[in-house]
DRENDO-1510 file (C-alpha; in Angstrom, 1 decimal, always signed):
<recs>
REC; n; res; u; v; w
REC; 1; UNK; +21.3; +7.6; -16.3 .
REC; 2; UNK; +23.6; +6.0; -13.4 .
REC; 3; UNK; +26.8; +6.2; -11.9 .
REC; 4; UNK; +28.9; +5.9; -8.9 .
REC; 5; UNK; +32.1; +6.1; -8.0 .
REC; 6; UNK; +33.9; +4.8; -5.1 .
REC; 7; UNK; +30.7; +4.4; -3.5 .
REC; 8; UNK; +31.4; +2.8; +0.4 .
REC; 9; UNK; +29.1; +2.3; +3.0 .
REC; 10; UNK; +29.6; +1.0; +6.8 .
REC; 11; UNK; +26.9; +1.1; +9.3 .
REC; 12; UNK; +27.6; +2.2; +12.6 .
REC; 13; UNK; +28.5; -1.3; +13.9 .
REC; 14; UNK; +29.7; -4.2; +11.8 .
REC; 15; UNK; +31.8; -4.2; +8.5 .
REC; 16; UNK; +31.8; -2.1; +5.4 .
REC; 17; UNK; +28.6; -3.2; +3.2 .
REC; 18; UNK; +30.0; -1.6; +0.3 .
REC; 19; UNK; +34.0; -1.5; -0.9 .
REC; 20; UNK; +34.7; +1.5; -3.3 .
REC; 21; UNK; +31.7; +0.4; -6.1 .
REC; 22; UNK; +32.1; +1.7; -9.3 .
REC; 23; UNK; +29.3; +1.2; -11.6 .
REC; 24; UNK; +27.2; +2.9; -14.5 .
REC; 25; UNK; +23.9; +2.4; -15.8 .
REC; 26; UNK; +22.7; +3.4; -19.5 .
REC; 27; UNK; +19.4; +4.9; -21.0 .
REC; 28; UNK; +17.1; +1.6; -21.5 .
REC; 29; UNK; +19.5; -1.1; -19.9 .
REC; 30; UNK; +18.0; -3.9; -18.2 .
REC; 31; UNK; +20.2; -4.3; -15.2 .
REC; 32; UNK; +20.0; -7.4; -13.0 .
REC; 33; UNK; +22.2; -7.4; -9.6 .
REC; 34; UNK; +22.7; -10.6; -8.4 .
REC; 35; UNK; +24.7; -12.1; -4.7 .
REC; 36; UNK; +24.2; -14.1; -2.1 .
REC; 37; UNK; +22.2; -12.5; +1.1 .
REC; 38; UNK; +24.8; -10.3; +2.7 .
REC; 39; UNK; +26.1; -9.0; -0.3 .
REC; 40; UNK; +25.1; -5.5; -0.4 .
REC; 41; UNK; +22.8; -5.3; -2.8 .
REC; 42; UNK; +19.4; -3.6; -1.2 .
REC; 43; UNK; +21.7; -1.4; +0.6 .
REC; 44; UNK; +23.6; -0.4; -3.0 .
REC; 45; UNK; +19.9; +0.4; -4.7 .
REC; 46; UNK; +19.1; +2.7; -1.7 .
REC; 47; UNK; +22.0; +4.6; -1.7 .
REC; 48; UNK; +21.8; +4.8; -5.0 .
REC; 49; UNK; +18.4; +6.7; -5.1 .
REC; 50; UNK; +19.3; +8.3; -1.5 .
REC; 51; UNK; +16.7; +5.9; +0.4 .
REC; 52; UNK; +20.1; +4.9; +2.8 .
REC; 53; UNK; +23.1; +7.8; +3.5 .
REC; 54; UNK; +26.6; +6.2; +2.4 .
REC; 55; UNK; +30.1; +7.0; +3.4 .
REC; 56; UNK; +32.0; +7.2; +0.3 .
REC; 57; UNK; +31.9; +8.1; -3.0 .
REC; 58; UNK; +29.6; +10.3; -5.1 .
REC; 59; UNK; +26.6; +8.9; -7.1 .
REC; 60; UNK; +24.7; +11.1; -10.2 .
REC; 61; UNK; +21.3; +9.7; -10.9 .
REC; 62; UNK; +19.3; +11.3; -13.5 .
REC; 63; UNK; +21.1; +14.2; -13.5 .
REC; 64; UNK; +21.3; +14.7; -9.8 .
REC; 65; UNK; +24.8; +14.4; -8.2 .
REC; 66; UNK; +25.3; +13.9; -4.7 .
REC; 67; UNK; +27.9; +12.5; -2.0 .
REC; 68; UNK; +26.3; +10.7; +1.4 .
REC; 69; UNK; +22.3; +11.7; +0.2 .
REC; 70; UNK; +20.9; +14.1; -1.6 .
REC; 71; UNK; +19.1; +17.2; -0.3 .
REC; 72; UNK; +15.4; +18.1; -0.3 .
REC; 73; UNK; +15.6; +19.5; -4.0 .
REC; 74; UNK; +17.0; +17.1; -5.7 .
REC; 75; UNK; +14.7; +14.6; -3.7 .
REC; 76; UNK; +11.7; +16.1; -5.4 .
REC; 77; UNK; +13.8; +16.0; -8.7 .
REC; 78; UNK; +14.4; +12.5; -8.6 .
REC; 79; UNK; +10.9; +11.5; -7.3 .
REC; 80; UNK; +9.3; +12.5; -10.5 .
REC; 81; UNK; +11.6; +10.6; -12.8 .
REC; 82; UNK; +12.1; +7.5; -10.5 .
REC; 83; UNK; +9.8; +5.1; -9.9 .
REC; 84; UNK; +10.6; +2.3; -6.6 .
REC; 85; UNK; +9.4; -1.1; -6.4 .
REC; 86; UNK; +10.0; -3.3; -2.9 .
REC; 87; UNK; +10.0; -6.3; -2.2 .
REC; 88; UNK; +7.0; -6.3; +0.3 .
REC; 89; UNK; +5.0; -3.7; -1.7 .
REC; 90; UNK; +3.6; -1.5; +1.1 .
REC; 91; UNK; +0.0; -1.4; +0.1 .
REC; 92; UNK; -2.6; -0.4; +2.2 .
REC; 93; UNK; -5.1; -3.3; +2.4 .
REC; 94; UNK; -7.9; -1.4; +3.1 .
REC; 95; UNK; -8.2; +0.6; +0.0 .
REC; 96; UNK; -8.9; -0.2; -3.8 .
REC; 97; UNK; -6.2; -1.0; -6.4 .
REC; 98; UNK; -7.2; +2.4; -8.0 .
REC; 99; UNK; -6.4; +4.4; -4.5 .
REC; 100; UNK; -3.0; +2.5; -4.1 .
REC; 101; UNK; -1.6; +3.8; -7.7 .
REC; 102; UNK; -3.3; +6.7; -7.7 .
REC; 103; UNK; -1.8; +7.7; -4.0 .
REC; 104; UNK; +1.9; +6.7; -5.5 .
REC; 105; UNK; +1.7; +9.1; -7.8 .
REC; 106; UNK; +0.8; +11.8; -5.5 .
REC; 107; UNK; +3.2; +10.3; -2.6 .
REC; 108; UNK; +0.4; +9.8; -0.2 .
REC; 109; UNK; -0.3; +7.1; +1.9 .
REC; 110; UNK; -4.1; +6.8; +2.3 .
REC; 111; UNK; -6.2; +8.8; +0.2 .
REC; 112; UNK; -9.3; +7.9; -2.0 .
REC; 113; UNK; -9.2; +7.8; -5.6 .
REC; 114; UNK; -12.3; +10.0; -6.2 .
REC; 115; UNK; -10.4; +12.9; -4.5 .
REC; 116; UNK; -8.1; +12.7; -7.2 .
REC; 117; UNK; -7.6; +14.7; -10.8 .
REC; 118; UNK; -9.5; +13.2; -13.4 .
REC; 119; UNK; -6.3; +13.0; -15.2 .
REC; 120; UNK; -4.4; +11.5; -12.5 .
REC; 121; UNK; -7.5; +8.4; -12.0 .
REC; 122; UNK; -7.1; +7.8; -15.8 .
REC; 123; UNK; -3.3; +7.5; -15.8 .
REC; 124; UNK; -3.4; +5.3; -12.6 .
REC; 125; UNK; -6.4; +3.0; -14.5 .
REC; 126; UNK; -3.9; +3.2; -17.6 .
REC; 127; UNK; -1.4; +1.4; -15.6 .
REC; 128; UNK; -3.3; -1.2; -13.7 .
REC; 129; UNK; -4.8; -1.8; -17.5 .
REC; 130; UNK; -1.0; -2.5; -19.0 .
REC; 131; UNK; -0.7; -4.9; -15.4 .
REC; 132; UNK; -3.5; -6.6; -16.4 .
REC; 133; UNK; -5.8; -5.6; -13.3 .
REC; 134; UNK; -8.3; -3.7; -15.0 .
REC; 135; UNK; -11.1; -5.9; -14.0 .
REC; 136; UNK; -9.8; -5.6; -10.4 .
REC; 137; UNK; -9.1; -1.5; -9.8 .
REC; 138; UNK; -12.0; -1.2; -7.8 .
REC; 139; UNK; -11.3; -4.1; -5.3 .
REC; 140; UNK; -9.9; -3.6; -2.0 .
REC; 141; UNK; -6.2; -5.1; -2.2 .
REC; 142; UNK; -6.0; -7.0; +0.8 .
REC; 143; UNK; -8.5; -9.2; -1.2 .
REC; 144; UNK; -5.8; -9.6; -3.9 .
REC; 145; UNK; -3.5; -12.4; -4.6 .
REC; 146; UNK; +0.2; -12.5; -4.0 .
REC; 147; UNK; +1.0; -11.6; -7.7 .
REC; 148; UNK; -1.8; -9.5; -8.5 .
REC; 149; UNK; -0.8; -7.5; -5.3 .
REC; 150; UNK; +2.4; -7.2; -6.6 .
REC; 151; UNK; +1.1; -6.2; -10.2 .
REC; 152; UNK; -0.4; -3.0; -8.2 .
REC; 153; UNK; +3.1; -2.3; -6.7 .
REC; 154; UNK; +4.4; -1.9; -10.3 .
REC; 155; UNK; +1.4; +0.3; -11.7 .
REC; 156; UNK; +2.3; +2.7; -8.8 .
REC; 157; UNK; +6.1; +2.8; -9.8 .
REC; 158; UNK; +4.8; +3.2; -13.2 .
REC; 159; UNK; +2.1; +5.2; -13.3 .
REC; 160; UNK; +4.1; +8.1; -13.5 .
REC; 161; UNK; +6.5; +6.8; -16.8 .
REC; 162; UNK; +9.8; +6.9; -14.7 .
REC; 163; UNK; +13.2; +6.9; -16.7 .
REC; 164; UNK; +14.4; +4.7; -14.1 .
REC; 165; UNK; +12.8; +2.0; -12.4 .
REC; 166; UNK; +14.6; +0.1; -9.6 .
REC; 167; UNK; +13.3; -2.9; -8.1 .
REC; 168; UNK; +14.4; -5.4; -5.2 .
REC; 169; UNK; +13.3; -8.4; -5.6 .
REC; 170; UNK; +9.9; -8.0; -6.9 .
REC; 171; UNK; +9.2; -11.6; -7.8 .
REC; 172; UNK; +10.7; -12.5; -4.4 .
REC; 173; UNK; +7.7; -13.5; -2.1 .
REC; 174; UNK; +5.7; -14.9; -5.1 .
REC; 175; UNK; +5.2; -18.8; -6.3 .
REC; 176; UNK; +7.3; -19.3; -9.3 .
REC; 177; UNK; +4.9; -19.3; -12.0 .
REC; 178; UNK; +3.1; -16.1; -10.3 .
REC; 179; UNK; +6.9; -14.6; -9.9 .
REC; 180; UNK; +7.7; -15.2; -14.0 .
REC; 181; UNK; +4.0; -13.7; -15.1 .
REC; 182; UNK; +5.2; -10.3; -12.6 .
REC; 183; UNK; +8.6; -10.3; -14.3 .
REC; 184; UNK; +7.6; -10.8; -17.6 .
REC; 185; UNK; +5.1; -8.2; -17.3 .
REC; 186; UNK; +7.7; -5.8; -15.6 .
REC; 187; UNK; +10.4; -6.1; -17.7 .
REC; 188; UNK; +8.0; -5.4; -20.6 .
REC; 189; UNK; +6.6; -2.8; -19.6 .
REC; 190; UNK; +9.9; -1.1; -19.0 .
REC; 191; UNK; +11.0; -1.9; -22.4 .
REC; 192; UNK; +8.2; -0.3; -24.1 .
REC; 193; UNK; +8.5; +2.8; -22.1 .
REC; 194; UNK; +12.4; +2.6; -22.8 .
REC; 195; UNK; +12.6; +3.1; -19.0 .
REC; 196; UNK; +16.4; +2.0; -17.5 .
REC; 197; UNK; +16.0; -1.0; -15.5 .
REC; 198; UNK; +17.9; -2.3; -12.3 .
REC; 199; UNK; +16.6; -5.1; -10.5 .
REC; 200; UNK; +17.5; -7.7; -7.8 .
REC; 201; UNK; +17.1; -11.2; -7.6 .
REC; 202; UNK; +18.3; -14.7; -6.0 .
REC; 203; UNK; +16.3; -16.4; -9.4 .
REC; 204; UNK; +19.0; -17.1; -11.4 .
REC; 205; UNK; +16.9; -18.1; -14.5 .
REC; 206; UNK; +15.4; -14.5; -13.9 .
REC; 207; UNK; +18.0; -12.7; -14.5 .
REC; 208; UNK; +19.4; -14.0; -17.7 .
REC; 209; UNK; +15.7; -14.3; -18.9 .
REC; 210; UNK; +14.6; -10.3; -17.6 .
REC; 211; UNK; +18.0; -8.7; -18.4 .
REC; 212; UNK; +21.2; -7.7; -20.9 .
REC; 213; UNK; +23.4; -7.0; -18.1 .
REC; 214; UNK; +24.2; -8.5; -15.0 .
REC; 215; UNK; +26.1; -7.4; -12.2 .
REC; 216; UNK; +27.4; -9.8; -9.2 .
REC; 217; UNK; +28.2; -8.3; -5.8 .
REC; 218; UNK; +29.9; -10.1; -3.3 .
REC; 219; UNK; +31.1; -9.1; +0.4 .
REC; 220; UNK; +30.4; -5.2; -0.9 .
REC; 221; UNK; +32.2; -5.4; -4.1 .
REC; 222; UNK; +31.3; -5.9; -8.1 .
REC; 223; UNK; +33.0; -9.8; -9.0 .
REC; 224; UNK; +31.1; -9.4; -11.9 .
REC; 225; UNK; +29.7; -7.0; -14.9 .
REC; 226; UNK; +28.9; -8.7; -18.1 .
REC; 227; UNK; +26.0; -8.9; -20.7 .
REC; 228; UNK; +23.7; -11.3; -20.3 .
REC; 229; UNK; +23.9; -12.9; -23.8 .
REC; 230; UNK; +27.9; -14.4; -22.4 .
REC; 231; UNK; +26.5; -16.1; -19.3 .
REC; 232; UNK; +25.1; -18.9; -17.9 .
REC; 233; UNK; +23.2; -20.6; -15.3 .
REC; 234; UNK; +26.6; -21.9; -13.8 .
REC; 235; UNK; +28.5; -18.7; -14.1 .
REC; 236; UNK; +25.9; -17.4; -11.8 .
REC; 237; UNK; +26.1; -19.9; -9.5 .
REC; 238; UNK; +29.9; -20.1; -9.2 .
REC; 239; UNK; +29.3; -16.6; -7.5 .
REC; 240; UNK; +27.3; -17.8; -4.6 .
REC; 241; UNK; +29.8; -21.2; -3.9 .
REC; 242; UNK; +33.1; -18.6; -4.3 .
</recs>
């Protein structure tokens, strides 16, 4: 599904973000990247779906291979099989749950959901349904709480089925009994869609609960790649005091 090799990246001032990365990713692996702030791991998920150019290396996603980014067409390919969720999840306030999902899925920014394909408004109310927001699809989002808000982001990276999902830290900016219900939900989801999963996080307890791999980057390189099932807590946090 994944995989780069030697992948460096230095922006224009400063040092290198990224040291010569080699990883791989496999259909249906829950993925969680892990590292203190600094380590390089938003900047490794957008170069690896060509959000961020890099310097270095080539990286094949889904099929697609490319070195630095990769160009218009295989943008488009990877935009149908992909599916993206932030960390601030980007939706506009102003317009229903519905019109957020739906507009992901056409890769708009502020449409209405009645302009939409009947088949399109049902898929999009299929995914806030498997969220949980079915009740809410109607409701402007800037009424929405925190974690329902970020229950919307995930219906519009699902809503499409992606083979991939990548995700930086989407339980980030949410309490932690609102960030477990998002991951929980999340990390389901994926598994019944046998989507691939990478995701960030700083929750420790996250990522052994959400994942069966976990990879640790530190000052731009991997200083760890193990299944989850062989770790602990304090192997995690042994990361963050080396």
């Amino acid at each position: 599904m994944v995989e780069a090799c030697g992948l460096g990246k230095r922006f224009t001032t400063g040092p290198r973000v990224l040291n010569a990365i080699d990883f791989s990713a496999r259909r249906g692996e829950r993925i969680a990247l892990v590292g203190s702030n600094g380590a390089g791991k938003s900047t490794f998920l957008r170069c690896l779906v060509g959000l961020v150019p890099f310097g270095d290396g080539t990286v094949e996603v889904l099929g697609q291979r490319f070195s630095e980014q990769p160009n218009r067409r295989q943008r488009v390919a990877l935009r149908r099989r992909l599916g993206f969720v932030f960390q601030f999840h980007g939706l506009v306030g102003r317009t229903s749950a519905l019109s957020n999902v739906v507009n992901g899925a056409l890769g708009q920014g502020n449409g209405n959901h009645a302009l939409a394909p009947e088949r399109l408004r049902t898929d999009a109310l299929d995914a806030l349904a498997a969220v949980g927001l079915s009740d809410r699809a109607l409701d402007r989002t800037d009424t929405l709480s925190g974690g329902q808000s970020q229950r919307v982001a995930i219906a519009r990276a699902l809503v499409h089925r992606p083979e991939l999902v990548i995700a930086d830290e989407p339980a980030a900016s949410l309490d932690p009994v609102a960030g477990a219900e998002v991951m929980s939900v999340f990390h389901g989801l994926a598994e019944q869609r046998g989507a691939t999963l990478i995701f960030t996080t700083h929750d420790l307890q996250h990522a052994l609960d959400y994942s069966d791999r976990i990879v640790a980057l530190a000052a731009g390189h991997v200083v760890l790649d193990s299944p989850t099932v062989h770790l602990r807590v304090s192997d995690l946090e042994a990361i963050y005091r080396d």
